[in-house]
N, C-alpha and C positions, 0 to 999 in steps of 0.2 A: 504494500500500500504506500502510495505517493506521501512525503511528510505533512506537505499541507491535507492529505484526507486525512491523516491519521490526526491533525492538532482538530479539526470539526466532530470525528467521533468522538475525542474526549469532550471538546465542549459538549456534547449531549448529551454522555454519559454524567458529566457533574452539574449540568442544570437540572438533571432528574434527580439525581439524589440527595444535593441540599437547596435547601427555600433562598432560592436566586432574590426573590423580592424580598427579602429580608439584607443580602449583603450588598447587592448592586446600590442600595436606595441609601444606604450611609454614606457612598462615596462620591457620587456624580453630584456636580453643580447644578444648581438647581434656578429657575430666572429671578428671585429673587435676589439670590448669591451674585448675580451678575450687574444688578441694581437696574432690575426692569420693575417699577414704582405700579405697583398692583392698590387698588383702594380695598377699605374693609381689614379687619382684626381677624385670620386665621389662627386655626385649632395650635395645639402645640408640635402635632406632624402637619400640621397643611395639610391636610391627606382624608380620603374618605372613611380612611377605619378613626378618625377623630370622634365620627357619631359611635357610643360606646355601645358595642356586641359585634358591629361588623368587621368580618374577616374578608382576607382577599389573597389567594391561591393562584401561582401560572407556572404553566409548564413551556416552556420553550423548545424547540425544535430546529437547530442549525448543524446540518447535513451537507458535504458534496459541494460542488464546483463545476463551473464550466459552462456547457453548452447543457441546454436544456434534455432530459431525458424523460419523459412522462413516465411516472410510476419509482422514477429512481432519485431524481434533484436537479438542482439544487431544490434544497428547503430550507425555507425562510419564514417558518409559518409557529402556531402552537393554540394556546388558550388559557383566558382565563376564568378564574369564579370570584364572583363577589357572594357572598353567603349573609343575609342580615342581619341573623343573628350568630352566627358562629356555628361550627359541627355539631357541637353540643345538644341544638337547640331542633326541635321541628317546629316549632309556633310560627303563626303565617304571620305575615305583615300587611298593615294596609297598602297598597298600589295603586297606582295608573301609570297610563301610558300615551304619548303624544308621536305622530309624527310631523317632522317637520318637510319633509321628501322622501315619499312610498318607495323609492325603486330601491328598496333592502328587504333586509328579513328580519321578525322578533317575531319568534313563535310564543303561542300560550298569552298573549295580545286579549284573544276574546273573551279569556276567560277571567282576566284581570280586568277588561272591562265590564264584563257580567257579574263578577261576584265580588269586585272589586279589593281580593287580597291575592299577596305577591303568594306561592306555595312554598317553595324553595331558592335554592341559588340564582344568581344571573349570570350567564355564560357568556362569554364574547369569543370568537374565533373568525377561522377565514372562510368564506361565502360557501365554498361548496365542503366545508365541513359540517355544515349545521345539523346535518342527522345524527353522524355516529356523535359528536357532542349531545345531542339530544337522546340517542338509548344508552350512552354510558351515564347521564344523566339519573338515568331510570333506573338502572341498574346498581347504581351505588346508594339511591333511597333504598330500593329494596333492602338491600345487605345490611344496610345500618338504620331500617325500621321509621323511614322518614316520610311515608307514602299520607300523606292527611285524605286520599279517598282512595280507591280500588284501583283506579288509574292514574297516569300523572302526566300533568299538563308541563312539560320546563319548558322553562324561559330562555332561549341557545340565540342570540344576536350577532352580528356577522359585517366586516368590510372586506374589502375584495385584493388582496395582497400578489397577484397573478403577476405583476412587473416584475418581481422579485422572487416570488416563492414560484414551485411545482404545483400550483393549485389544485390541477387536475389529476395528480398523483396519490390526492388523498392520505397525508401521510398523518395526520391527525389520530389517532389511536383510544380506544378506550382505555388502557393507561397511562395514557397523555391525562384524560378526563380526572380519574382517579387521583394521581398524582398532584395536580392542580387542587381539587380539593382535599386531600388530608394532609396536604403539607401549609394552606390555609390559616392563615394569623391574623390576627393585630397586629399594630406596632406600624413602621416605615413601609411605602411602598413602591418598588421598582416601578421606574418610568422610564420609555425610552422601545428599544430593540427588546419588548419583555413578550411572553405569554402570548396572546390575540394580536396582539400590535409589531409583531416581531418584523414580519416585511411591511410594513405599513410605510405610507408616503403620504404629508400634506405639502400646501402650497409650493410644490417641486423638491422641499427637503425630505431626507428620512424622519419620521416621526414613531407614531406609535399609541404606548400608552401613557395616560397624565391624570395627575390628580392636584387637588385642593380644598382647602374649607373655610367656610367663615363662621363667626361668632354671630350669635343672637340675642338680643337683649330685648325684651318687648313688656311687661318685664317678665322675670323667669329665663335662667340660663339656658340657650337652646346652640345646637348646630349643624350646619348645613356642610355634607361634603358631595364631592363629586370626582367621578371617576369618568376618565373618557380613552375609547381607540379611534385615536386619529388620524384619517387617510381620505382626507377632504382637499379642496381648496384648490385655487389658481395661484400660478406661481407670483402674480402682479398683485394679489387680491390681499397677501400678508398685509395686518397691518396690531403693531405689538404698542401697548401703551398710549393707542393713539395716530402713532407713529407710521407712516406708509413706507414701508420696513422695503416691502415687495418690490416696489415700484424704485428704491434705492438702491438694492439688490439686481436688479436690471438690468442697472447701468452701470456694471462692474467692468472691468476690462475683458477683451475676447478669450482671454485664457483663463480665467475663472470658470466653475465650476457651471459645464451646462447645463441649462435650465430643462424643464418637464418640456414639450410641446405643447402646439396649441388641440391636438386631436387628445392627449390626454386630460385636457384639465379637468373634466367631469369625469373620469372614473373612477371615484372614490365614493367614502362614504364616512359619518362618525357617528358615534354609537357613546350617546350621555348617559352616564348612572347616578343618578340625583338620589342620595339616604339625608334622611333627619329622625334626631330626636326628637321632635317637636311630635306635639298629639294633632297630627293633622288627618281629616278622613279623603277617603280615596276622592271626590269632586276638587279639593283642594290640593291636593296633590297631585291632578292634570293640571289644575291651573299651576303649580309649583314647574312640571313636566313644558308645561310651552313654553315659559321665564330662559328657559335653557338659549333658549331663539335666540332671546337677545346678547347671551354670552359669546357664540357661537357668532354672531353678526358682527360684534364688537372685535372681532381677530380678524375681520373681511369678509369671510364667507357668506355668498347666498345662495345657498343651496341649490345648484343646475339640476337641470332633468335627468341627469344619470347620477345625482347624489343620492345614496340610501342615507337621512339623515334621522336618528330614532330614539327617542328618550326614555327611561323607564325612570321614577319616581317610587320613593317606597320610605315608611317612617316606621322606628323599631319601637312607638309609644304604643301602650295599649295594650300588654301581653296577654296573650286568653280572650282577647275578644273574638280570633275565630273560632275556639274549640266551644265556645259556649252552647248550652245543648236548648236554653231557652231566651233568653235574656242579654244583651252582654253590658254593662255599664262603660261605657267611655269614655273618654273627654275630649274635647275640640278645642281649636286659637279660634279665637273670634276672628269672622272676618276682619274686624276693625283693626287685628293687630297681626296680619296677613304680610303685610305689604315687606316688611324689612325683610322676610323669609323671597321672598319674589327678588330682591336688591340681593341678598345672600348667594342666592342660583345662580344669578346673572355674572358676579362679581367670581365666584369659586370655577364655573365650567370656560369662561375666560384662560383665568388662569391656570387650569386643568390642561385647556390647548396647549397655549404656551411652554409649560413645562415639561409634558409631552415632546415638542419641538426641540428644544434644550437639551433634554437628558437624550436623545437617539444620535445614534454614532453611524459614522459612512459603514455604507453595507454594499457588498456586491454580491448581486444574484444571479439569476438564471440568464443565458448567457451574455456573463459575464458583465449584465450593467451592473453601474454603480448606482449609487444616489448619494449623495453628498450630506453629510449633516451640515446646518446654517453654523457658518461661523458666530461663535461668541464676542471674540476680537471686533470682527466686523461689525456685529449688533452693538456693539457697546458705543460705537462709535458715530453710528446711525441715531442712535436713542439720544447721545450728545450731543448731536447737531442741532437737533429741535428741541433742547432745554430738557428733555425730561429722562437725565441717566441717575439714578439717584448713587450718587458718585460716595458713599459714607460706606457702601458695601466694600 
């Protein structure tokens, strides 16, 4: 075996066997570290497991070289879980779900809008993985007794990683699935080239996956995080802190770093994971679910006809309100004190993108393109020029 395949089987031997999102997330820069000026008071991780119970679980998948071989690599591909309340737990959550551009997939959709709670995990992977994610799914409630009806409806969400990964090779595994949820934490979490996001691509750079949160005060201490797989966006369309990043980026000299095309710009997609603590019931948590729009709008993007862009909303207040066999008592935010939660979403899936962008490293996939991670250097530089690098970092 060639050296270079022998150093990619070990990379995949060691992302399987210890929790990558736990060591990768201590050591990559993250865009605040780089003094890109985010508004709003984040959790103590910035991170979606800030809302307390959730976990989040990825297995990675980088294989092979070269010229493409369907069924053999390169891959570029993996998955991840966000779980809301933790392995521990089977109690459902209230949910919704928004789209903001149908041309993707989130299954188990209807049934979070009919009965209006989340059942299990959320899964994110690459587009034509959705099923076997969806019956390893199935099959690890069974084993570990987490099935709340006779059948089971998961939640398996999906961007389209083809530029880079073997898509059609299928190499997604039910212990891929496995793996990704029992290795499942708290605590920091991997952004970048991780899990679901592994060959992902936005606005022409490598991207991925990203997270963030913000604090809530209304009053009562509440918080809003967000997890996102990013693989959206035109490459002119970047725009960071305000900043028309993209359009700066452009106008680089001809030996820099080529850009996307213009036949790719729509084929991506991203795929928002809006948790809160907050006692919010499922009507309120689609409205929590569109708020994403504006985050999402706020980095450039608007969503073209080949964006699958798809939010899912889910709050861990309320335990036992679905096991309840007659009755359940609740509690709800008043609409009246709604609004800071809607400013929270906006402000965390933002900066979710962002960071996302930030922590992914140059990848080259299937044959043999690259994608280039956005320079830091360069951004820092860009964000200077219009006043807003917050230079104290």
């Amino acid at each position: 075996m060639e050296p270079a395949k022998i150093r990619f089987a070990i990379t995949l031997v060691c992302l399987l066997l210890f929790p990558v999102h736990l060591i990768s997330a201590q050591t990559k820069p993250r865009a605040r570290d780089l003094g890109v000026p985010f508004e709003g008071t984040p959790g103590p991780l910035n991170a979606i497991t800030d809302v307390k119970g959730v976990e989040v679980g990825v297995t990675t998948i980088i294989t092979g070289e070269g010229e493409l071989k369907v069924g053999t690599g390169p891959v570029r591909t993996g998955v991840t879980a966000i779980l809301p309340r933790g392995k521990a737990s089977a109690d459902q959550v209230f949910a919704a779900w928004h789209s903001i551009n149908g041309n993707g997939e989130m299954t188990g959709t209807t049934w979070i809008e009919e009965g209006g709670f989340l059942e299990g995990p959320v899964f994110i992977t690459n587009t034509h993985s959705v099923g076997v994610v969806r019956d390893a799914a199935i099959m690890w409630a069974l084993k570990h007794k987490k099935m709340p009806q006779p059948w089971a409806l998961p939640v398996v969400a999906e961007t389209f990683d083809g530029g880079l990964n073997d898509v059609n090779g299928f190499h997604v595994k039910p212990e891929h699935v496995f793996n990704a949820l029992d290795t499942a934490s708290s605590g920091p979490v991997a952004e970048g080239n991780v899990g679901g996001g592994t060959g992902m691509v936005c606005y022409g750079f490598k991207c991925g996956n990203g997270t963030s949160s913000r604090k809530v005060n209304v009053p009562g201490d509440y918080t809003v995080g967000v997890l996102v797989q990013a693989n959206h966006g035109g490459s002119t369309q970047l725009r960071i802190a305000g900043v028309p990043v993209g359009t700066e980026l452009s106008q680089r000299p001809a030996q820099a770093t080529p850009r996307r095309n213009n036949d790719e710009e729509e084929l991506g997609s991203i795929i928002i994971v809006v948790a809160t603590d907050a006692p919010l019931m499922p009507h309120q948590l689609k409205r929590l679910a569109r708020r994403a729009t504006h985050g999402l709008a706020r980095t450039g993007a608007t969503s073209g006809n080949g964006s699958g862009d798809i939010v899912i909303a889910f709050s861990t207040a309320n335990p036992g309100a679905a096991s309840a066999e007659n009755t359940a008592q609740v509690s709800m935010i008043s609409n009246e004190q709604i609004s800071p939660f809607f400013n929270a979403t906006v402000l965390a899936t933002e900066e979710a993108i962002i960071n996302a962008l930030v922590a992914a490293e140059t990848m080259t996939g299937v044959n043999g393109r690259t994608v280039q991670a956005i320079s830091h250097n360069r951004l820092k530089e860009i964000l200077k020029k219009y006043n807003r690098l917050n230079e104290t970092k």
